[in-house]
Kinemage of the C-alpha trace (Angstrom):
@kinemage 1
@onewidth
@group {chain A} dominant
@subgroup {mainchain}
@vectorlist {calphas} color= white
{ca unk a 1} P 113.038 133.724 77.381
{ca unk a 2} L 114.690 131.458 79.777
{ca unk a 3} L 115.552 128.215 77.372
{ca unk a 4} L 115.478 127.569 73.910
{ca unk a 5} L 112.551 127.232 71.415
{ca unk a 6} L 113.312 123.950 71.217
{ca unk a 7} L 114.110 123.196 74.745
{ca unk a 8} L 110.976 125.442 76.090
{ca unk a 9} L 108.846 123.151 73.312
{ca unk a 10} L 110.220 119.265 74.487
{ca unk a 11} L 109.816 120.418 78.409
{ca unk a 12} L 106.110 121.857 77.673
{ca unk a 13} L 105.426 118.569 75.353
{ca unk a 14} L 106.639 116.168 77.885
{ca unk a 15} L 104.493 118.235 80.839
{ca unk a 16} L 101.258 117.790 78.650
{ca unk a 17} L 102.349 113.695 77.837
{ca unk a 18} L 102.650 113.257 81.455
{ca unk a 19} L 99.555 114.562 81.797
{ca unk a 20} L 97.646 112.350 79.169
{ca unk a 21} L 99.591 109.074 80.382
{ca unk a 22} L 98.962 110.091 84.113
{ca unk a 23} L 94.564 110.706 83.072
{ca unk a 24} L 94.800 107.312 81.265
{ca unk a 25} L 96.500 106.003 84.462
{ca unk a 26} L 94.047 107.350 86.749
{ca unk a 27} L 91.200 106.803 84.985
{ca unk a 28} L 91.440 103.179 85.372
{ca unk a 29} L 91.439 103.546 89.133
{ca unk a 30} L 88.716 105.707 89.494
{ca unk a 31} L 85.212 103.309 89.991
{ca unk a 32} L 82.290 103.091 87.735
{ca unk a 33} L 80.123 101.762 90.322
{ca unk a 34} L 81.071 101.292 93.824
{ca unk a 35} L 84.700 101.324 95.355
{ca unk a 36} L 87.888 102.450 93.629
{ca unk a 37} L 89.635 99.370 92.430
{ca unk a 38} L 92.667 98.138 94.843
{ca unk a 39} L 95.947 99.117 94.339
{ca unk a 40} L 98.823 96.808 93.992
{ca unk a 41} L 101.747 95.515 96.734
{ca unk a 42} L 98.581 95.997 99.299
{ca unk a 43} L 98.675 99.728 99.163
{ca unk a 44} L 95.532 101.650 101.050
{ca unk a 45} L 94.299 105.029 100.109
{ca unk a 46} L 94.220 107.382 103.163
{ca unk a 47} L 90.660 107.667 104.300
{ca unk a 48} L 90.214 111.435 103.994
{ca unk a 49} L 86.978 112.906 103.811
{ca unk a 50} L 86.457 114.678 99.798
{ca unk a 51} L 85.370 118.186 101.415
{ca unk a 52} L 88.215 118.584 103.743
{ca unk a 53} L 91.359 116.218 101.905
{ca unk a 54} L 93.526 119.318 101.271
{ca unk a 55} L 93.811 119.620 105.006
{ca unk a 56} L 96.000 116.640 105.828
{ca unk a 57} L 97.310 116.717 101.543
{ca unk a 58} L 98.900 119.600 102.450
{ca unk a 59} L 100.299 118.941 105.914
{ca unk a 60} L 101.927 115.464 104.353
{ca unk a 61} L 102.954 117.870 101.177
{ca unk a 62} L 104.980 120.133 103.963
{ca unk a 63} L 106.442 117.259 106.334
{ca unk a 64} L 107.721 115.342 103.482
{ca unk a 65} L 109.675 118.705 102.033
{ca unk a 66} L 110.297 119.194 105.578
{ca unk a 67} L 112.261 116.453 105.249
{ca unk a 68} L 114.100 116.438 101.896
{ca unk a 69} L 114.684 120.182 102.703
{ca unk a 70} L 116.691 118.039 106.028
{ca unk a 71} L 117.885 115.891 103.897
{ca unk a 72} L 119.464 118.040 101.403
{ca unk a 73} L 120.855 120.103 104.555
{ca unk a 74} L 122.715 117.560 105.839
{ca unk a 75} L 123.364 115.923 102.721
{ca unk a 76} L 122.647 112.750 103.632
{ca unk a 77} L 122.781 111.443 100.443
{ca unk a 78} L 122.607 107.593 100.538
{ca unk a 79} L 119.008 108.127 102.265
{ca unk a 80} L 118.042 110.480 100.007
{ca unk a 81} L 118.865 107.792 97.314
{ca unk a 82} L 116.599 105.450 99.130
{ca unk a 83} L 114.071 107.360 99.735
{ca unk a 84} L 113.992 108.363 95.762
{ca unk a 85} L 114.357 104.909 94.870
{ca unk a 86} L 111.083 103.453 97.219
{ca unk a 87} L 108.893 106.198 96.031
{ca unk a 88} L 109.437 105.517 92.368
{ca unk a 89} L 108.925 101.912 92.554
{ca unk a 90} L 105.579 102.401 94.694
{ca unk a 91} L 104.775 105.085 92.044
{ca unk a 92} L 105.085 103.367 88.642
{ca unk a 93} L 103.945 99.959 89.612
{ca unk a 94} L 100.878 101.267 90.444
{ca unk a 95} L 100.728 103.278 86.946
{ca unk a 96} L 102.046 100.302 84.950
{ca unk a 97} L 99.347 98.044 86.652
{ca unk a 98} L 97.043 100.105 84.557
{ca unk a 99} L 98.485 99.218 81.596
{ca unk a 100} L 99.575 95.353 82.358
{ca unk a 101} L 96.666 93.873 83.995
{ca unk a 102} L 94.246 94.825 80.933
{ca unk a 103} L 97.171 93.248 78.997
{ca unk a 104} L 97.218 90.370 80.668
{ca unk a 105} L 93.457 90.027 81.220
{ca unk a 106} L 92.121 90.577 77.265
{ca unk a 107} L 95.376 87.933 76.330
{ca unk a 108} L 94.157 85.022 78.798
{ca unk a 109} L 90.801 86.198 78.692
{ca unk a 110} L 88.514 83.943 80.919
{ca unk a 111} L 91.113 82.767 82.554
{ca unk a 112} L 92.656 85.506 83.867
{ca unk a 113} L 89.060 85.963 85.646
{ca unk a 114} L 89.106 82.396 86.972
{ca unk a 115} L 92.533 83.060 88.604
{ca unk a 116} L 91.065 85.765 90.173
{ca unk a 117} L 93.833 87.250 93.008
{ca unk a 118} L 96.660 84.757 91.299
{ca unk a 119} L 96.375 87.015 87.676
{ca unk a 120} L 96.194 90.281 90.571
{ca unk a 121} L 99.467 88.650 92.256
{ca unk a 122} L 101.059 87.650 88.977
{ca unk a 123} L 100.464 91.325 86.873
{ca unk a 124} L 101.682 93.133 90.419
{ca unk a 125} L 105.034 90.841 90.015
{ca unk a 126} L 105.834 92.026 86.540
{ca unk a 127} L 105.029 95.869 87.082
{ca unk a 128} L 107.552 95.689 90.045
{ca unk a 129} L 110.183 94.268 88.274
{ca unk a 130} L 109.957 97.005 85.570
{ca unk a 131} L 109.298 99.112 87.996
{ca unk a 132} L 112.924 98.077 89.753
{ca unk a 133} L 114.423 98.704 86.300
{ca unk a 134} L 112.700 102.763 85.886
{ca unk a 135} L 114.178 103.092 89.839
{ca unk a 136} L 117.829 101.407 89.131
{ca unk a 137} L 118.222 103.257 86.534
{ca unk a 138} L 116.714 106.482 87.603
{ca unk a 139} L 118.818 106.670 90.806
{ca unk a 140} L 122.074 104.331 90.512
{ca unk a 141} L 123.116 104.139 87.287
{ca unk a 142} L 121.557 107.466 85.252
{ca unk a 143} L 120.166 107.086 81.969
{ca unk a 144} L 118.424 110.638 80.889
{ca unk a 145} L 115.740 108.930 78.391
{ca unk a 146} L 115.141 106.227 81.048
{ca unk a 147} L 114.866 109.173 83.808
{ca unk a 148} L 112.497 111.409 81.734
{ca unk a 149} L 110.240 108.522 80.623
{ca unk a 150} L 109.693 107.663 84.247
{ca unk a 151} L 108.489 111.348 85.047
{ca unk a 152} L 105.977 110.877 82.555
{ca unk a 153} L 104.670 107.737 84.766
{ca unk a 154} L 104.931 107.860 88.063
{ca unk a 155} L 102.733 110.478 88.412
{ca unk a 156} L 99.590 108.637 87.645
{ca unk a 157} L 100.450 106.591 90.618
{ca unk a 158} L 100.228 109.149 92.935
{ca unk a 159} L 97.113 110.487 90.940
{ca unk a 160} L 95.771 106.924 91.157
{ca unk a 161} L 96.065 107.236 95.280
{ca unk a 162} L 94.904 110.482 96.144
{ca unk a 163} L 92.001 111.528 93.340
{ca unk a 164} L 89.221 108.890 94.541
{ca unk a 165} L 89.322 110.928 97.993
{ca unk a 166} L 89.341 114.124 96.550
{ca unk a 167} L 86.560 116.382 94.858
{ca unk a 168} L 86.703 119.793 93.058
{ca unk a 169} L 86.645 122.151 96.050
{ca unk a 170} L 89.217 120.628 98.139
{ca unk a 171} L 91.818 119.963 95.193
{ca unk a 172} L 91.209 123.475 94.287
{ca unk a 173} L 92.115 124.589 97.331
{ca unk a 174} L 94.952 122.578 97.714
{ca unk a 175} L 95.947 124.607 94.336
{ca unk a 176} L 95.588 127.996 95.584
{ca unk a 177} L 97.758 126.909 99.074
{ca unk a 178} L 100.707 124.765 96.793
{ca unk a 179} L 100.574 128.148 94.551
{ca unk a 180} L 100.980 130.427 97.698
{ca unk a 181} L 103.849 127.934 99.263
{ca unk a 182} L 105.471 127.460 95.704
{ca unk a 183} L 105.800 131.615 95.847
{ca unk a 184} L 107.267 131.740 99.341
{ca unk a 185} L 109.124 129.023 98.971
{ca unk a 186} L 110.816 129.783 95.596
{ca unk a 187} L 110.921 134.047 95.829
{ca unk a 188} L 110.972 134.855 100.303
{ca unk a 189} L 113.074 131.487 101.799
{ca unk a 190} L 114.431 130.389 98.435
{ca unk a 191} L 114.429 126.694 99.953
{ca unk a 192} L 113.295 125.203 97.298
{ca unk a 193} L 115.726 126.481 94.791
{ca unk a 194} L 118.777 125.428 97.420
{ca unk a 195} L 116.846 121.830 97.146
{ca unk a 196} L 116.488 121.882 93.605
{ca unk a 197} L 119.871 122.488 93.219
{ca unk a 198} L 121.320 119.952 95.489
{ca unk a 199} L 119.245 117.400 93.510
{ca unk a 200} L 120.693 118.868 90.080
{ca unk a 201} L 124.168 118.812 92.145
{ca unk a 202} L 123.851 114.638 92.867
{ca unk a 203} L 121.769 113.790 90.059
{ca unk a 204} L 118.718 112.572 91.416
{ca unk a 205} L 116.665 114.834 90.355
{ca unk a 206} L 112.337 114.572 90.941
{ca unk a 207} L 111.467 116.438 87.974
{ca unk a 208} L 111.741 116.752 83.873
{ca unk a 209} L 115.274 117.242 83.118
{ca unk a 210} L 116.523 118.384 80.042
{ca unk a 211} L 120.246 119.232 79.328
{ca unk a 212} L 121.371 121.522 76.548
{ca unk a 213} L 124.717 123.577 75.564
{ca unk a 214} L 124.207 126.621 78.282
{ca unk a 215} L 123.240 124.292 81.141
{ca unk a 216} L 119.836 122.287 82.142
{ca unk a 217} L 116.196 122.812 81.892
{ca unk a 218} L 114.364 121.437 84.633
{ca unk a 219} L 110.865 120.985 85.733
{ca unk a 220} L 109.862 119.902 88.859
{ca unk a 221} L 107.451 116.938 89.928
{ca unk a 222} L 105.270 118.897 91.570
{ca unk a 223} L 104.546 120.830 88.696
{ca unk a 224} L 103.708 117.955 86.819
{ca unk a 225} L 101.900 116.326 90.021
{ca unk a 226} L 99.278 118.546 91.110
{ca unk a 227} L 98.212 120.123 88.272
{ca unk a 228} L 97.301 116.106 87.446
{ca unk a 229} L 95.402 115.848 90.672
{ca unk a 230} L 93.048 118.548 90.003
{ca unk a 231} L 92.337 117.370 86.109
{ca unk a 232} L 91.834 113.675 87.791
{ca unk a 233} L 89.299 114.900 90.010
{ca unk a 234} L 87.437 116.748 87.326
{ca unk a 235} L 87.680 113.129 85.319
{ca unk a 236} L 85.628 111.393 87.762
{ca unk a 237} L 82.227 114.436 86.217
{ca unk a 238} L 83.585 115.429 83.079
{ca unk a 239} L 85.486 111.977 81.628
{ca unk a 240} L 88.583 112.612 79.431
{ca unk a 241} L 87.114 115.999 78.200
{ca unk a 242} L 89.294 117.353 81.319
{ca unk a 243} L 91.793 117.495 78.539
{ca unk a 244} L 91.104 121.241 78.060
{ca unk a 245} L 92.555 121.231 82.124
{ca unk a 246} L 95.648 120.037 80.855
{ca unk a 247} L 96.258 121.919 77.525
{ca unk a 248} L 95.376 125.450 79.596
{ca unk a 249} L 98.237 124.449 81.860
{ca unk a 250} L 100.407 123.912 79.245
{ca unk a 251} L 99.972 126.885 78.111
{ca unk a 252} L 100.145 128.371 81.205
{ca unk a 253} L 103.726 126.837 82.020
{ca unk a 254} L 104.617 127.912 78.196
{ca unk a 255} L 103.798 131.654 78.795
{ca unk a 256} L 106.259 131.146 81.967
{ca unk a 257} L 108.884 129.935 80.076
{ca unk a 258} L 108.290 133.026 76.916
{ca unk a 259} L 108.425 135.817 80.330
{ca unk a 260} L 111.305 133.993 82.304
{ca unk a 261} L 115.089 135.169 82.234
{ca unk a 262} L 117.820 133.214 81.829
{ca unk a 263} L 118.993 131.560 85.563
{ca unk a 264} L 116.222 133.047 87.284
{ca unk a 265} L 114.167 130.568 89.565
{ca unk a 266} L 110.498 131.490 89.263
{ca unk a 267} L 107.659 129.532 90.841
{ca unk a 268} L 105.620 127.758 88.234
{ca unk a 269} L 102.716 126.595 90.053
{ca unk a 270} L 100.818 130.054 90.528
{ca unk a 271} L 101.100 129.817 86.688
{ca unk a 272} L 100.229 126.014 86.184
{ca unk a 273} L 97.015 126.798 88.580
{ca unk a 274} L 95.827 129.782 86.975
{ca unk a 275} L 96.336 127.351 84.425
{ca unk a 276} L 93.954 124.628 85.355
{ca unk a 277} L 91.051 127.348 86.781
{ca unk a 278} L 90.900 128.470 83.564
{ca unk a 279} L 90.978 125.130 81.633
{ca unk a 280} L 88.118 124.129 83.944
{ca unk a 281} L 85.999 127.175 83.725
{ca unk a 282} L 86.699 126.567 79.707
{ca unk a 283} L 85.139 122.913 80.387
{ca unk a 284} L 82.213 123.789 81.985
{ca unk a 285} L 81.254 125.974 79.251
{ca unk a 286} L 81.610 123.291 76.532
C-alpha cells in the first residue's frame, strides 16, 4: 500500500469533496433553457463544437504541459509562480460566483434583479478578492489547509468553462487519450514525475497535498479535473444522480492506492477513467 490508512482515506475523501463542490459548481453554469449563464471578469467559453471538443481539449491539455514541462526545465520559477497564481484566481472566482451571487441575490432579493449587471459587477468584485486571498496564500506565503481547500474549488471553474461545450462522446474520448498520455507520460518519458517533483521541490504544487511522517501524499489536479469534466457532462442528462460517476472513481483511485508501493509513481488516470465508465454504465442502469 503506498500511504497510510489514514492518509490513503483523507486524499480519497478530499478527491470525492472536490468532486461534489466542483458538480454543485458546475451545475449552476450549465442552462435550463437557452445559453449557459456568463462567466465572471468577462471570460468566454471557447466555441468548440460538442462532437469534436476533445480535439482542440487535448491539444491545449498538451501545449500548456508543454510548457510547465519548459518551465520546470529551466526552472524559471518566478513565472511559474505567476502563471500558478493567474490560473487560480480565474479558477475560483468563477466557482465562488456560484456560491456568492445566489447569496447575494436571495439577501437583496428584488433588488439585486433591479441592479441587474451592477449586483453581476458587485458579486464578481468580492469572489476576486477571496479569490486573491486562496492565490496569495496558495503560492506566496503557503498555508497547507488554505492550499488543499482551494483544490477542492478551483476545479469547478474549469468544469464551469469547458462542460457546456462538451457532450458524452467527446469527454469520453478525451478520457481514454488523458489515460493513454497519463501512462506514457508517467511509466515511458517519466516527465511528469520530473514535473511533479519540481513542484513538490518549490512548493507550488497543482494537486492534493498531504504531508505525513515518511514524506508526502500527493494527488494531482488533473486527477481531480477530468474525471469532473466527464461527471459534469453527464449532469447536463442525468442531474446530480451522476454522483454514482464520482463515487466509482473514488473507488477506483482507492484500489490504486491499496495496489501501489511505497515511492513508486503510477499513473492514476487509467484508473480514475475506468473509474467513471463504470460509474456511468452503473447510472444508466438505475
Amino acid at each position: 500500500m503506498k500511504h497510510t490508512w489514514a492518509v490513503t482515506m483523507i486524499l480519497v475523501g478530499i478527491f470525492l469533496l472536490a468532486q461534489v463542490v466542483g458538480l454543485f459548481i458546475t451545475r449552476y453554469y450549465i442552462p435550463v433553457e437557452g445559453p449557459a449563464p456568463d462567466l465572471p471578469m468577462g471570460i468566454e467559453r471557447p466555441e468548440f463544437d460538442e462532437e469534436t471538443s476533445f480535439i482542440p481539449l487535448f491539444i491545449l491539455i498538451l501545449v500548456a504541459t508543454a510548457i510547465a514541462f519548459v518551465l520546470a526545465r529551466f526552472r524559471f520559477e518566478f513565472v511559474w509562480k505567476v502563471w500558478f497564481f493567474v490560473s487560480i484566481v480565474f479558477c475560483v472566482t468563477i466557482a465562488l460566483n456560484a456560491f456568492v451571487t445566489p447569496a447575494l441575490s436571495k439577501f437583496f432579493g428584488e433588488l439585486f434583479v433591479v441592479l441587474g449587471p451592477i449586483s453581476f459587477r458587485v458579486s464578481t468584485a468580492i469572489a476576486v478578492i477571496i479569490s486573491l486571498g486562496f492565490a496569495f496564500f496558495k503560492v506566496f506565503k503557503r498555508n497547507l489547509i488554505i492550499h488543499n481547500l482551494g483544490e477542492i474549488i478551483l476545479y469547478g471553474g474549469l468544469a464551469a468553462i469547458f462542460v457546456p461545450i462538451a457532450n458524452v462522446l467527446s469527454i469520453s474520448i478525451l478520457l481514454i487519450l488523458i489515460s493513454i498520455y497519463d501512462y506514457i507520460a508517467v511509466r515511458k518519458t517519466e516527465h511528469m514525475v520530473k514535473l511533479a517533483k519540481f513542484q513538490t521541490n518549490i512548493k507550488i504544487f497543482a494537486g492534493v497535498l498531504v504531508p505525513y511522517k515518511d514524506g508526502s501524499a500527493i494527488l494531482g489536479g488533473g486527477d481531480i479535473g477530468f474525471p469532473l469534466l466527464f461527471a459534469g457532462v453527464a449532469m447536463k442528462t442525468f442531474g446530480f444522480k451522476v454522483l454514482i460517476i464520482s463515487l466509482f472513481a473514488a473507488l477506483a483511485l482507492l484500489f490504486l492506492f491499496w495496489m501501489a508501493e511505497k515511492k513508486k509513481f503510477y499513473p492514476a488516470m487509467p484508473f480514475i477513467s475506468a473509474g467513471c465508465f463504470l460509474g456511468y454504465a452503473v447510472l444508466r442502469l438505475v
